[in-house]
N, C-alpha and C positions, 0 to 999 in steps of 0.2 A: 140135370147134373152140370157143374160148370167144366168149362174147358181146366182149371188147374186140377178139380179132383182126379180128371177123366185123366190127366199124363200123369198125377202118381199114382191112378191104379196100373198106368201102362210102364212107370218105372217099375212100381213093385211085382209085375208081372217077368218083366224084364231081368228083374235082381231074381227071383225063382230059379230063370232059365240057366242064366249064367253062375248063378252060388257053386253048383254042383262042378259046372265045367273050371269055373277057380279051385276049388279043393283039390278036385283031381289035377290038374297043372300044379298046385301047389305038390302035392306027394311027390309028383314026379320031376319036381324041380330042384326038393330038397333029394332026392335019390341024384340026380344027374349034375348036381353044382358041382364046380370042380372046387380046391383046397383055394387055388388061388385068386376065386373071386371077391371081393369085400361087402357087394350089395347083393343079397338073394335075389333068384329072380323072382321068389313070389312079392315080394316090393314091390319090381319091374313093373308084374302084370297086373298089378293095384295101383301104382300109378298111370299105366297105359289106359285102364279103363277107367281111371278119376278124369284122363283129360279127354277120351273118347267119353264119357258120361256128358263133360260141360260143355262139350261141344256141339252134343242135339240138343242144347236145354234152348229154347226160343226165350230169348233176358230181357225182350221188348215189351212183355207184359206187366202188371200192377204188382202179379206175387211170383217177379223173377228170382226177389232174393228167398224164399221161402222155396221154389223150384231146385234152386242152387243149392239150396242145403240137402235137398234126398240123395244124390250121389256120396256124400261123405257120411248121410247114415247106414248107407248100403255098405261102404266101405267098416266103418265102425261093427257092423254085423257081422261082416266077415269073420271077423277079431274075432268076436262073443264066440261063435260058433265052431271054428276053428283052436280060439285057447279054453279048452273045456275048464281048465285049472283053473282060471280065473272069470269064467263067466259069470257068477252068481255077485261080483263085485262088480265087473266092467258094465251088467246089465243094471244093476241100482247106480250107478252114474248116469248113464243113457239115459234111464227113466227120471233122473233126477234132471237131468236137460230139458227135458221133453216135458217136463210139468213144469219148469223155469220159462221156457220158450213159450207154451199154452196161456202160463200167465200172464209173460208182456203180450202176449197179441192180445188175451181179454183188457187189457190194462190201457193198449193202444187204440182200438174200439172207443174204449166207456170214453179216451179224449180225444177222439172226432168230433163231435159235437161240440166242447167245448174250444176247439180250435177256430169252429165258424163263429161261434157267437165270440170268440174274442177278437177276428174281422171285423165282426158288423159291428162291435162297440166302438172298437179302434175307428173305424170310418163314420159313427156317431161321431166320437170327441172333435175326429179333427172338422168335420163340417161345422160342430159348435162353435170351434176355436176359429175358424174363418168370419162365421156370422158375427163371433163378438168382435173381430178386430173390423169387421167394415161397420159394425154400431160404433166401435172408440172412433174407426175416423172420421164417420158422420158427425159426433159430437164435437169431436176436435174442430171441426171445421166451423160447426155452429160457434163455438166460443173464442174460435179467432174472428170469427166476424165480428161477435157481440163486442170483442175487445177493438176493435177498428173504430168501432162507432160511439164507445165511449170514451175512447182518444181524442176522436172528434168532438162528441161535447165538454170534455175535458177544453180542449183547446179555443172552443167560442165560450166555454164561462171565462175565461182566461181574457180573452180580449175583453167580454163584457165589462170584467171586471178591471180592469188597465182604461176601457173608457167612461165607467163610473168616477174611477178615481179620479182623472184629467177633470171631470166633470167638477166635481167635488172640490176640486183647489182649485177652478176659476169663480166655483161660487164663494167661498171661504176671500180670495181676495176681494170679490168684486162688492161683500158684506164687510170688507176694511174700510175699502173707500167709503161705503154709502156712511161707517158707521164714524169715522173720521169728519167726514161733511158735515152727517147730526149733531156731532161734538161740538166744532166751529160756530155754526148755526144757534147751538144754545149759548155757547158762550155772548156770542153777539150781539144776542136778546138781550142776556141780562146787563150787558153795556148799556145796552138801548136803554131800557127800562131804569138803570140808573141815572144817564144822560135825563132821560123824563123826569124822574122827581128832582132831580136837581133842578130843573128849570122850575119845575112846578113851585118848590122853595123858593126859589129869587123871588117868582113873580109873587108869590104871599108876601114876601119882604117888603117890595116897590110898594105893593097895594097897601101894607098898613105904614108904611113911610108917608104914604099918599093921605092918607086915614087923616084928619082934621082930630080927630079924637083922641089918637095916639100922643102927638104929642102933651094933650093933656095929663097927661100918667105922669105920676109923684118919679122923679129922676132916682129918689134914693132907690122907691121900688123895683126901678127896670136896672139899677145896678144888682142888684138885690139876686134879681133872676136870671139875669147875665152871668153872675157868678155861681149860682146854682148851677145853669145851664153847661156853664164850662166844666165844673165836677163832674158832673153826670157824664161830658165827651170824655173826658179823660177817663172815667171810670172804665166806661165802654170800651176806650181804645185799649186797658190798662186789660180787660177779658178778651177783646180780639186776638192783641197780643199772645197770651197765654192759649188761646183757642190752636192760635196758629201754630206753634211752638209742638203743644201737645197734639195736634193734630195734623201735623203736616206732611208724616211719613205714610198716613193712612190712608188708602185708597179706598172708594166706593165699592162696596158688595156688588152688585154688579159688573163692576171691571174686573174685580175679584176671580169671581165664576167664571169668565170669559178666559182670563188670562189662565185660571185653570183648566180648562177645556181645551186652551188651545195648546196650553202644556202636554197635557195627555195627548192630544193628537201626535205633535211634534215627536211624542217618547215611540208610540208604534211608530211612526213612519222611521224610526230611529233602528229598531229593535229589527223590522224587516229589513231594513237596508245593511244591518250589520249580517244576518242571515243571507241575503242575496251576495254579500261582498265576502263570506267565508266559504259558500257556493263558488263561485268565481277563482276563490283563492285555490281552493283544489283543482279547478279545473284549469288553472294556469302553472300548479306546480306537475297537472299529467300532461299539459302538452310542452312545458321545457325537459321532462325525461323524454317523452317521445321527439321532441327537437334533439335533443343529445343523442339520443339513440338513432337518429336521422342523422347528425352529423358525423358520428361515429362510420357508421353505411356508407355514407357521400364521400369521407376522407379514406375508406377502406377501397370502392369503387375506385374512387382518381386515383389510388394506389394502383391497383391492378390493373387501370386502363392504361396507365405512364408503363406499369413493365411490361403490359401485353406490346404498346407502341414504341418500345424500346427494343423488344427482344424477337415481335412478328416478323415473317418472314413468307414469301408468297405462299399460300396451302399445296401442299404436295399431291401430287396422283396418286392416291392408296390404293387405286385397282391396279398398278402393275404390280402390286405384291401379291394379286392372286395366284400367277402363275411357278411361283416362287417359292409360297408356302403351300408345305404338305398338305395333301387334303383338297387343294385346288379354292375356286371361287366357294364353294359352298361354307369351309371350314373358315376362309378369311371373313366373310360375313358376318357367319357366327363369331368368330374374335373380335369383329372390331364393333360390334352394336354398339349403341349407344357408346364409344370413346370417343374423346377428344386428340388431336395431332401429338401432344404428349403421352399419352395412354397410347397411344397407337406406336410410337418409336418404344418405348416399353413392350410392344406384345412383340413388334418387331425385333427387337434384339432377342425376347425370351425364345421366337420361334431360330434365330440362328443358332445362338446359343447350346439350344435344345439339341441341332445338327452338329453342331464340334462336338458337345458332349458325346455324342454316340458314335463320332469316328473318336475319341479317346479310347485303347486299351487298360492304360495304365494312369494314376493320378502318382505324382511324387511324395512319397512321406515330407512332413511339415516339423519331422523332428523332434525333440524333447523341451524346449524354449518353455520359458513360464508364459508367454504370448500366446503358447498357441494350447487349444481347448486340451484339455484329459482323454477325450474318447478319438483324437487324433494325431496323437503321441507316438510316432512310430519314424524308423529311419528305410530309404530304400522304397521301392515303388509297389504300390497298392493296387490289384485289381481290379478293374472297372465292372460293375454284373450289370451295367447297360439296363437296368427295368424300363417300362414305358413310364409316364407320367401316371398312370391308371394305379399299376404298381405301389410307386410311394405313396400316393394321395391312400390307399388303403391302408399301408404300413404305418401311417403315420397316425390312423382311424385307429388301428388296432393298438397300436403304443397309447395313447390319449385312453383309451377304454379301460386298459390294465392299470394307468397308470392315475387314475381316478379312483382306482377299484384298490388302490393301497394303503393300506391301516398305517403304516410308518412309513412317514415320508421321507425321503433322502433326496441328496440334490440332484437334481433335473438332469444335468449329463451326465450322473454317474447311473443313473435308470436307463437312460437314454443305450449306454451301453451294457449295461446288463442287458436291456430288453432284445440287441441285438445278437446278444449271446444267448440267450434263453430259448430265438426264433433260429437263430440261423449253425450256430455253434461256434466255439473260441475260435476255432480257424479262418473262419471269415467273416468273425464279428467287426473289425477292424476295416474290411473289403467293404462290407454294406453301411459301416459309418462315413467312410467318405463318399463313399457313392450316392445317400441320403442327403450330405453337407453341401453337396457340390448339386444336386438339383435345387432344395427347398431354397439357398442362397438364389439360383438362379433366376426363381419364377416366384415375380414379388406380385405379379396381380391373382396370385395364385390365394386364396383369402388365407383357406388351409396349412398351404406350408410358410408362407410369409408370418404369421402369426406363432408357428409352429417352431420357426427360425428364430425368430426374437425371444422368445422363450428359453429357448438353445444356447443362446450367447448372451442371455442374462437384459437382453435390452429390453425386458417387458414381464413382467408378473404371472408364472401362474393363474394367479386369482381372477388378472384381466377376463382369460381366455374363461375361466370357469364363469365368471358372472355373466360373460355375454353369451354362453350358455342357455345358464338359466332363463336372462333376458326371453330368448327367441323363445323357449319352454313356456313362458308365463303368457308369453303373448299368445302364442298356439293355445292355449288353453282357455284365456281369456275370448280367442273367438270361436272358439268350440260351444263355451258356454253360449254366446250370444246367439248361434245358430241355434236356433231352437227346433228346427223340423231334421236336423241332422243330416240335411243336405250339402253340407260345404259351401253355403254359398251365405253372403251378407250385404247387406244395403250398405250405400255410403254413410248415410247416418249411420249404423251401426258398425261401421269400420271404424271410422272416425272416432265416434266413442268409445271403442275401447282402446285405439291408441294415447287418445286425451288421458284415459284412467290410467294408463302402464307408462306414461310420458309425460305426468303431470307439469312438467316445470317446460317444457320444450314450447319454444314461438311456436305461433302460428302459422308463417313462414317453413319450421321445419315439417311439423305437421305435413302442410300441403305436399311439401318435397317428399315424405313420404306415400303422400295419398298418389301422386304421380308415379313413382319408381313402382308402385305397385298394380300402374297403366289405370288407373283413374285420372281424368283432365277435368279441368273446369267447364270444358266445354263438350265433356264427354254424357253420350243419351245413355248410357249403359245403365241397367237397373240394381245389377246382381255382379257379385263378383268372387272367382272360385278362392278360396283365401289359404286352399293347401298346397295350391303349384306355387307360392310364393314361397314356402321353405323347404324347396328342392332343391337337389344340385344335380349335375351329372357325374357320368363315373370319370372324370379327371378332378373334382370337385370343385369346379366353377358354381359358384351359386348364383341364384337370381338377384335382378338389381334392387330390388327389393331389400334382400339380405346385406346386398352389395352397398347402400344407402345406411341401413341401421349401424353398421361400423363404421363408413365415414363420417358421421351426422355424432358420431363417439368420442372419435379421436376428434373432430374440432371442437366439442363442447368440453375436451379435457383441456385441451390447449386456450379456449378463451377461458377457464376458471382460473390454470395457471397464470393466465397473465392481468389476470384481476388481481390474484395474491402479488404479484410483481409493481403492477401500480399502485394497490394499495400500501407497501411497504416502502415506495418510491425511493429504491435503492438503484444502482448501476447493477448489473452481473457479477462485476470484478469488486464490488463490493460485500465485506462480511456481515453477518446479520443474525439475531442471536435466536435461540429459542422462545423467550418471553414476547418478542416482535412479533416470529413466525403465529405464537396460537394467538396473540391478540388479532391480527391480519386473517388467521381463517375464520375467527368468532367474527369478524366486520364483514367479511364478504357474504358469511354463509353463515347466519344466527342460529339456522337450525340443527347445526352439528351436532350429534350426542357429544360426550366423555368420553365414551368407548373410542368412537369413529377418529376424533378428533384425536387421542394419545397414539391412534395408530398411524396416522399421516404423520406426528411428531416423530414416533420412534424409526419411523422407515426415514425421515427428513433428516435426523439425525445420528441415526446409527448404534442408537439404543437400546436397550432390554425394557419392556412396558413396565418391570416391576424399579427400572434406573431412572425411569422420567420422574424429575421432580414436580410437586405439587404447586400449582400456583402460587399459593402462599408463599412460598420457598425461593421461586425463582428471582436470577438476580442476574441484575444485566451482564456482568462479568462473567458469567460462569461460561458458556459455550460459544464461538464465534465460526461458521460457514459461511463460504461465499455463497452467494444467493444462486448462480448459477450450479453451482452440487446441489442446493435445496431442492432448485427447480427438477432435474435432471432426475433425480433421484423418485421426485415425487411421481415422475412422467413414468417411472417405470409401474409404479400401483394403480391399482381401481379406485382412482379418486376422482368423485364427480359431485354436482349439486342436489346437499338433503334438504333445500326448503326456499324459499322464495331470497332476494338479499335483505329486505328492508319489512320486519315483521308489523303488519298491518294491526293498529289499536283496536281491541274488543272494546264492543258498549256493552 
């Protein structure tokens, strides 16, 4: 018999003993209640023995919670027994539990077994999934070898072939000369060989002059043949001539052939050279952008090196402010990580700051003025509710929550104070707006209320704050997905790739600035890296630099687009400049704007209704005229950043 059966035979022994001694306390409980008790005591003494029952139950065993349950059927018995009225109902409930109960436990049983074997498959797969990724990286490796060493005979057929060719056009000249000498040399011959019969003729001539015989010849007949002889040169010369005439432009087949061969040669060596020179030509149109984009960096650096050596000043002792700010050494530490001497007088004033505000009682009304904001419209002095920094940074969580969660949207400070009427009540809705005004202005490295404040007073977009939202949402997801073992943890390669995918158009440069802020270095041996403490904050809602980086790395990529549209429109500030300027300027910077996107930076640029922006077609220089510094200003308040590369790259 096991130990569980053997304590509920010795419960159910137990509940025998005691049924009867409950009954009877019950009778005589209900005789001795007085009028003005509210709880019987036979309750009392049903729950005194429910919690004397669980408290001999030993709960360290396998079937404590199945132990744990007989005290409340004991109690349930009671009932049955006791309301005779309704036993015959309370007992088909009971048994209907009790046959529900028998079921899951046969139900829980039949999936034991099947809970092992879905371990031991689970520890199948993943030993699979290890063996094949150490076969892909054995392979990998074989094929970055194989591709090393066909670089390498790539690169000596390369030379072979650069010393064939050298080869090949010293032969080709050194077969000019030989064939220029052959030329000469026959010409010379055939000099010669004229030279020769010409002599060979005199001397026939002298010899039949010489001739005794010759002069014997009839005179008329040697005139005879004299003048024959003369017709015939003339005839001769009279077809030379004409040979010559008709034949003069014509070259030898042979020189022919040659000169066509050497044509063809000269056309390839023509055809690769115009190929090697439009080679060339692009790689000198990427290194004068990267020269520009170098000199661009080089005149930004001398910039900021001339102000840094204009306005440097010896580095101060930031450890005597440990004893100064709250918190002591430990909390300044934590303030000043990673800042610079400007960030540091920033955290320093926000920490004095922080101390006047909390000896203020009272803030002064700001009055009725059109200057001054809607939700702090009030004359006479406003209560101070003093909250911690923890405080707002919540309040300001839970406003942003409701206030995302709004089907009809109204404007931002007039929510603002609803919301603090809604939380706090009319009477001191007023107390906790300027008490909220007067911190979030305070504490600008504060991401949360800095962000929160600009919003407040109109100097920054809703939308902003909602897209960079989602931003950090997409990214968290994106390395969700890339963890595959659902450890939280990812390789550099895999970091890295999925900020490339979520940050497609961002340098490489920023890249790294991010791959750093999220404590990876170039020089860093670390393998793994945990990628969910990077979108933490704590409870004053300082976030990590991490976080801290993806909004800075924001606002400067809005501010170098704006000043792309500013150069490209090559206006002054104080110059006006119309709407047909403004969209041709953002289609030049940024070709891949939609319509949609692009009517909507128009309408916010100019102060339009989308369905009041006129159609391209339509526009006409005269119609609208802004100073480009309202353009800019205006534009800086929306989510406006780069949808596609500047300079869209030709498909083949």
């Amino acid at each position: 018999m096991t130990p569980a059966k053997q304590k509920l035979i010795i419960l159910r022994n137990r509940k025998n003993k005691n049924a009867s001694f409950l009954r009877s306390r019950r009778h005589c409980s209900w005789r001795q209640q007085p009028l003005g008790i509210t709880k019987p005591r036979y309750l009392e003494q049903l729950e005194n023995y429910l919690r004397k029952e669980l408290l001999l139950l030993d709960l360290s065993t396998d079937s404590a919670q199945e132990l744990r349950l007989q005290p409340y059927r004991e109690i349930f018995d009671f009932f049955i027994e006791d309301f005779k009225t309704y036993k015959p109902l309370l007992s088909s409930i009971k048994n209907a539990y009790e046959v529900m109960l028998a079921h899951q436990r046969e139900k829980i049983r039949a999936l034991e077994p099947l809970k092992a074997k879905l371990v031991t498959v689970n520890e199948e797969c993943n030993e699979r999934i290890l063996a094949m990724r150490a076969e892909e990286r054995s392979e990998i490796s074989l094929l970055k070898k194989e591709k090393m060493n066909l670089l390498k005979l790539v690169d000596k057929k390369n030379e072979e072939k650069i010393s064939l060719q050298s080869e090949v056009t010293k032969l080709r000249k050194n077969l000019a000369e030989e064939y220029l000498r052959y030329l000469s040399e026959r010409d010379a011959r055939k000099i010669l060989i004229a030279d020769l019969n010409e002599l060979r003729y005199q001397r026939e001539d002298m010899s039949l002059a010489q001739s005794p015989g010759v002069w014997g010849e009839d005179p008329v007949k040697l005139t005879l043949a004299l003048k024959m002889t003369r017709q015939d040169l003339a005839r001769t010369q009279m077809e030379l001539n004409t040979m010559k005439a008709n034949f003069g432009d014509v070259v030898p087949r042979r020189d022919f052939e040659m000169q066509e061969k050497t044509n063809k040669d000269l056309q390839e060596q023509l055809d690769s050279l115009r190929d090697d020179y439009e080679e060339v030509r692009k790689e000198h149109e990427i290194l004068l952008q990267l020269h520009m984009s170098t000199v661009k960096e080089r005149d930004q650096f001398y910039s900021e090196l001339q102000e840094i050596q204009r306005t440097s000043t010896p580095r101060p002792n930031w450890t005597k402010c440990e004893s100064v700010v709250a918190g002591g050494p430990d909390r300044w530490h934590m303030l000043a990580e990673g800042k610079n001497s400007d960030q540091l007088v920033d955290v320093l004033l926000e920490e004095i700051g922080e101390m006047l505000l909390q000896e203020k009682d009272f803030f002064p009304g700001l009055g009725y003025g059109e200057s001054v904001p809607p939700f702090l419209r009030v004359d006479g002095v406003v209560e101070n509710k003093k909250p911690t920094k923890k405080d707002v940074v919540n309040l300001l969580k839970d406003a942003w929550k409701e206030r995302l969660a709004e089907e009809q949207k109204e404007k931002f400070s007039d929510f603002f104070f609803s919301f603090l009427e809604r939380r706090f009540g009319p009477a001191d809705a007023m107390a906790w707006a300027y008490t909220v005004f007067e911190n979030i202005k305070l504490f600008h490295s504060n991401e949360i209320m800095s962000q929160f404040y600009a919003v407040l007073m109109e100097k920054m977009s809703e939308s902003v704050y909602v897209k960079h939202k989602e931003t950090i949402s997409q990214l968290l997801k994106e390395m969700t997905n890339a963890d595959s073992q659902n450890e939280g943890l990812l390789t550099m390669e895999q970091f890295s790739t999925v900020l490339r995918s979520i940050f497609p158009f961002k340098k490489e440069e920023k890249i790294q600035e991010l791959m750093e802020a999220a404590g990876w270095q170039l020089s860093s041996n670390a393998d793994w890296l945990s990628y969910q403490s990077l979108f933490t904050e704590d409870e004053e809602g300082q976030v990590t630099p991490f976080m801290r980086m993806l909004w800075e790395q924001y606002v400067e990529e809005k501010d170098e687009y704006l000043q792309e549209l500013k150069q490209d429109l090559g206006l002054e500030l104080y110059e006006k400049v119309t709407l047909p300027k403004v969209r041709e300027a953002l289609m030049t910077i940024d070709p891949s704007l939609d319509k949609q996107t692009l009517n909507s930076y128009l309408s916010q640029a100019f102060q339009l209704p989308l369905t009041e922006l006129p159609e391209e077609s339509e526009e006409k220089e005269e119609d609208i005229m802004i100073k480009l510094q309202t353009v800019l200003e205006r534009l800086q308040m929306i989510d406006i950043r780069r949808r596609g590369p500047r300079e869209q790259e030709p498909t083949s």
